[in-house]
N, C-alpha and C positions, 0 to 999 in steps of 0.2 A: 170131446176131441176138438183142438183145436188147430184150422191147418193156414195156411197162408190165401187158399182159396175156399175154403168152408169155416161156418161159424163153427162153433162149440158145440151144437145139437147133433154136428155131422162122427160125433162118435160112436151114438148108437147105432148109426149106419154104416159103419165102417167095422163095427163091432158084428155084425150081421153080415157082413159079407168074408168072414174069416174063414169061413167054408167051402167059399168058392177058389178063392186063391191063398195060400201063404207063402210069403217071402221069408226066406232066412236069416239071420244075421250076417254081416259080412259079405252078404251076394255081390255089392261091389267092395271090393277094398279100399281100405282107410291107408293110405301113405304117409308115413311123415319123413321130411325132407327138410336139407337147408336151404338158404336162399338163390342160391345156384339150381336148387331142384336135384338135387345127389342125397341119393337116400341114406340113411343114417343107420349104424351098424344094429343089429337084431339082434340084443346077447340075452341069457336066461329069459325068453318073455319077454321081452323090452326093446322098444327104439331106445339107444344108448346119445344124448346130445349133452356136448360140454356146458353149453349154456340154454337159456330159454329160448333162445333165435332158434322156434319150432314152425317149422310150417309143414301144411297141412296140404295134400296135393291128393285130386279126386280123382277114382278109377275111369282111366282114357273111354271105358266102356259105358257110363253112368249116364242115367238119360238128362238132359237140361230140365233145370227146374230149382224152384228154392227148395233150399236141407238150411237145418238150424246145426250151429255148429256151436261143441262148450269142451269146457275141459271140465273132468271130476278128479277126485281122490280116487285112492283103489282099496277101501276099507275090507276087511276080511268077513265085515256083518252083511255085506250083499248093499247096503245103503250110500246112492253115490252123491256125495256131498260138492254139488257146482264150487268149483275153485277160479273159473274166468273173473275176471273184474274190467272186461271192456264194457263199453254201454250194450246191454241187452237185444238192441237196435240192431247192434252191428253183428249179430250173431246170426241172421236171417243172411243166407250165402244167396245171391244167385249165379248160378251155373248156366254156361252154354257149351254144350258140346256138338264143335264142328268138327264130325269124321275123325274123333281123338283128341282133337286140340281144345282143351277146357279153356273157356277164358270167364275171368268172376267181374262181380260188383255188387257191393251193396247194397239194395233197395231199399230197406228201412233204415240206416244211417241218417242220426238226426247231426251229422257234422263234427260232434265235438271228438270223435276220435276218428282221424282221417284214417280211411282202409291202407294198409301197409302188405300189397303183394310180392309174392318172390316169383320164381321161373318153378315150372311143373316139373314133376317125375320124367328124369331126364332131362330136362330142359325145355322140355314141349309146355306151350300154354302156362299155364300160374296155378300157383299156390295161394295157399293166406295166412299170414301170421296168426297166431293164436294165442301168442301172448299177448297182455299180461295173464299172468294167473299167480294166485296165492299157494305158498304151501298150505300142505294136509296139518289139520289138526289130531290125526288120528297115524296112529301106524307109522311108516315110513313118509315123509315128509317131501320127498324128492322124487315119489313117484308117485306117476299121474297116470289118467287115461283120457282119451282125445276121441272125440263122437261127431256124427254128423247122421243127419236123418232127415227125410223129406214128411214125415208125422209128428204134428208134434202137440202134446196135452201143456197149455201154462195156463191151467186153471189153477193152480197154486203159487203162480207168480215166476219171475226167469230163478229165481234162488231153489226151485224145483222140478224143476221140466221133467214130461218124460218122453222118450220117444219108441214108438212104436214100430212094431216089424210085421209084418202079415197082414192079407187082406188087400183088398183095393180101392183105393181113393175114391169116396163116392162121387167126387166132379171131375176128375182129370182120367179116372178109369189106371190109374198107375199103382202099381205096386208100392206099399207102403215099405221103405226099407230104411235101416239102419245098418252101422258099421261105427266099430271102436278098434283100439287098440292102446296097447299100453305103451309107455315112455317115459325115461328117467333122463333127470337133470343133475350134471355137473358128478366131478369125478370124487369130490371132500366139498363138505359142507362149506360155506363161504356167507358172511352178512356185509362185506363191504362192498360202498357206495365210488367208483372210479371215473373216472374222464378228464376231459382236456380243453382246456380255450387254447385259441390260433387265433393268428392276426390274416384277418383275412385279405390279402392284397389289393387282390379283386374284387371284392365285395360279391361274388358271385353266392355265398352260402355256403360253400364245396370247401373242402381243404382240398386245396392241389399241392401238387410237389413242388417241394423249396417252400413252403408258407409254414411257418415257427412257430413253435410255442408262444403263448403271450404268457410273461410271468407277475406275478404280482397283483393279480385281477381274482377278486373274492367272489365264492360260490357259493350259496345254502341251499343248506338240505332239510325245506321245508318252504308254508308260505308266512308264516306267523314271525312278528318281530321277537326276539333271542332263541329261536332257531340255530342251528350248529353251522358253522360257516370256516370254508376254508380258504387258505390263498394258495395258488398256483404258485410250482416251484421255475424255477431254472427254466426250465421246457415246456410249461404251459400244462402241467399234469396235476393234479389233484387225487384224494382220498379220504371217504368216510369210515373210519373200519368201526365194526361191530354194530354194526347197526340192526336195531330191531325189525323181526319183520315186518311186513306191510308194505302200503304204497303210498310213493313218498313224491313229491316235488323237487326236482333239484332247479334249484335257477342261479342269474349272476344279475350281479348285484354291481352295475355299472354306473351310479350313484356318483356323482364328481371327480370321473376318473375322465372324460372326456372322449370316452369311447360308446359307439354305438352299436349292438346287433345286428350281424349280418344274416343270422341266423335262428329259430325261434329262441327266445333266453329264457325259458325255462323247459324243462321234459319231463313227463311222467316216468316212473321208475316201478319197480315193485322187489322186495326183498324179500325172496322164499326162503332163506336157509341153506340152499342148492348149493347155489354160485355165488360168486359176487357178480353183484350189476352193474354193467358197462355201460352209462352215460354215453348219447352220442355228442358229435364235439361241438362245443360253440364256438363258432365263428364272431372275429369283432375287430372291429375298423375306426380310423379318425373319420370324424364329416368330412366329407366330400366341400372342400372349400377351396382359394388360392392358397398356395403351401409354395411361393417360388421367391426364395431368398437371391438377395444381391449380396454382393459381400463390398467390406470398409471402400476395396480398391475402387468398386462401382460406385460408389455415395463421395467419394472425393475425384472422380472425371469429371468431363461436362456436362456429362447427362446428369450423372446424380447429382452435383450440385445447383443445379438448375429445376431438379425436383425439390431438392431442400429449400429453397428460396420459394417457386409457388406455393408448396406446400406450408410456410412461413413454420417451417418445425425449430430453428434456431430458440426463439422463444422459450419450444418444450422440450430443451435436453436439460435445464436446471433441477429436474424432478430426478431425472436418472443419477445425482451423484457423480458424475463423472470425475475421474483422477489423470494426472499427467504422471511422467515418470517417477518423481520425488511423492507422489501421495499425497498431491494441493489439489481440492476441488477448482473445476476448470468453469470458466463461465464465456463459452464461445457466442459472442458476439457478432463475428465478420465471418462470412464464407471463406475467407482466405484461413484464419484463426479453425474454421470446422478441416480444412482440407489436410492443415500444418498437423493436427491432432489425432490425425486416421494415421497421416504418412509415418509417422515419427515414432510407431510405439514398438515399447521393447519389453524381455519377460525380465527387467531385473526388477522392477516393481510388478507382480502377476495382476495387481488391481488395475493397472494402466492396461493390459494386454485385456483383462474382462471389459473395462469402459470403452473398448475400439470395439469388439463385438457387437456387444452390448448397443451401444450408437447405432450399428450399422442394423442390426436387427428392428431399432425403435421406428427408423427409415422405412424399414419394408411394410412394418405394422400402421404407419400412420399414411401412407401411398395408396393400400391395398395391395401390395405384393407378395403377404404373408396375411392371412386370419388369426386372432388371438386363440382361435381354439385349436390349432394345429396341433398334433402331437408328433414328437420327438424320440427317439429311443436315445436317453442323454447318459447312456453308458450308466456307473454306475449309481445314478439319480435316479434310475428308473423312467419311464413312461411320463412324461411332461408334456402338458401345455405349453405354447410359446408364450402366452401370459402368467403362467404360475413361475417358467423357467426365468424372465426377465423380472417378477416380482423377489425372484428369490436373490439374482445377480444383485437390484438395487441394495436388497437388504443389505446385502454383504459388504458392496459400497459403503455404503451410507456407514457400516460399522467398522471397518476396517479397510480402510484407503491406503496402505502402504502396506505389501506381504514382499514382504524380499524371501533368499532362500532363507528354510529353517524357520518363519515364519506358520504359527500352527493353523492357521488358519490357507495357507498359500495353495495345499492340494483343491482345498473344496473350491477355492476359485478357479484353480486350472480346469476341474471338472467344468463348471458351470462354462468357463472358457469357451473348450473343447464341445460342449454340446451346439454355442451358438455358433460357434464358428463352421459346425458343420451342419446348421440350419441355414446359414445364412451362403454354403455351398452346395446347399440341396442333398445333402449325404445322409440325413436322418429320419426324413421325415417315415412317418407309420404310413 
């Protein structure tokens, strides 16, 4: 027997005192509750929960002390086959019970799966998650049973524990007890993999209210390269369907999108058969950089032309392509010649109307007013860096300098337009 405060010798003596006291199964009750601590309905034999978000909440009466806690199968051969898949570690509960109020921590918790508590039975003191767990190989697949016990034998490893009822602790003088109970998951079987990226404003980690879907941002469901990978639609929502069971990795894959993690970017998952698994959400943000555009009107006053000359940028607009109304590359020379060229544009050529953004954004980029990694919500472009968005404006330059109406190329410039113009009024940025 092996216990948290006695080696493995301490079962023959515990086995010897079976005589003097025995405990029953159940003497305290096993609750299972959601995270709120609201118990969950009791139908045929069973806690009835739509998904695995099971916790486990200890009778207000139970003395403080470590109980090991697992989840099995409920085979019809009497043989309970451990179905948990947290680290082993983290199945060692401790318990403190103040006058009812249970409060836990994990003492063998070697870190890699941080403890995930909810509110107790009723809402008094904590519970403890108990998921993940594997569906049953055997029988009904979506039912479980959930144990906790202060005896415990892992002389055959945590893939066999058993735990013990009767008798008394040869060092604590305590009753050895145990408590299970049964519990089933999800209403129809389900193997889909679901969740959601958001653009986190704040960068707090949290989705708060009013923070959106981030669309277009690829997720896998796995750690290995050609792994199954999805992109987020419209709303930042995602889905795996049919996925086999097991446990799986889901991460994102932020890879030269220009955005960064606010939140952890990957999470463990586990696929019973039950339900489908609900991914919690990632959160993801532009860096934290300058993002404060000026627009044309500022880069042609006195201030901005007065930056344009320190900053000797005159030089470098010959790279940008720049068009005047007619679709002649411009070669601005004089501050007066940069001023004439901001004031003066019109949408009958839309490549003149992109070259006046365009300019006034290269301003902000070359001052420090603006970071090239900024990101933009450029309508329908998608998610842009202000250096991919102003590589992509030159291109279009450089190949097409004159889009009058009717013009097939005329929309995509107004797009690119329209993004820097409301980068360069502070209206976009992520």
């Amino acid at each position: 027997m092996q216990s948290l405060l006695a080696p493995s010798a301490a079962l023959g003596l515990l086995a010897s005192s079976l005589s003097a006291q025995f405990c029953s199964d159940n003497l305290y009750r096993l609750y299972l509750v959601d995270s709120q601590g609201v118990q969950a309905p009791f139908v045929n034999g069973a806690y009835q929960f739509p998904t695995d978000a099971v916790y486990l909440a200890f009778d207000p009466s139970l003395p403080s002390g470590t109980y090991y806690v697992h989840v099995t199968d409920t085979p019809i051969d009497g043989f309970d086959q451990v179905l948990s898949t947290n680290s082993p570690l983290d199945r060692f509960v401790s318990v403190t019970n103040n006058a009812g109020v249970i409060t836990l921590s994990l003492p063998f918790t070697d870190g890699s799966t941080p403890p995930v508590f909810g509110l107790g039975l009723g809402g008094v003191g904590q519970s403890i998650l108990i998921a993940p767990f594997a569906a049953s190989p055997f029988g009904d697949p979506c039912t479980f049973k959930a144990w906790y016990g202060n005896c415990w034998d892992l002389s055959n490893g945590p893939g066999n524990p058993y735990l013990l009822s009767g008798g008394v602790h040869p060092v604590t003088g305590q009753c050895c007890v145990r408590s299970y109970e049964n519990f089933a998951v999800g209403g129809e079987p389900g193997n889909d993999v679901c969740g959601s990226v958001f653009l986190d404003a704040n960068g707090n980690g949290q989705r708060d209210p009013g923070e959106a879907g981030a669309a277009g941002i690829t997720v896998m469901l796995g750690d290995i390269p050609g792994s199954p990978t999805r992109v987020t639609d419209g709303n930042g929502n995602y889905c795996f369907t049919g996925v086999a069971p097991g446990s799986y990795l889901v991460m994102l894959v932020l890879d030269g999108t220009g955005f960064v993690a606010t939140t952890a970017a990957q999470f463990a998952v586990v696929v019973s058969g039950c339900n489908s698994a609900n991914v919690p959400d990632f959160g993801i943000r532009a860096p934290v950089g300058n993002c404060d555009g000026h627009t044309p009107g500022y880069w042609r006053n006195k201030h901005g032309k007065a930056k344009v000359l320190a900053y000797n940028i005159l030089p470098t607009l010959s790279a940008l392509r720049l068009v005047n109304a007619s679709g002649q590359y411009v070669n601005l020379t004089t501050i007066n010649a940069w001023a004439t060229f901001l004031q003066e544009g019109n949408a009958v050529n839309m490549a003149y109307q992109l070259s006046r953004q365009l300019a006034a954004m290269h301003c902000n980029v070359i001052v420090g007013f603006v970071d090239g990694d900024c990101l933009v919500d450029a309508g329908s472009l998608g998610y842009l860096s202000i250096s991919a968005l102003m590589a992509q404006a030159v291109a279009s330059l450089d190949a097409h300098p004159y889009t009058p109406a009717g013009h097939p190329q005329r929309s995509y410039q107004e797009a690119l337009k329209n993004a820097l113009d409301a980068a360069n009024n502070n209206l976009n940025w992520l």
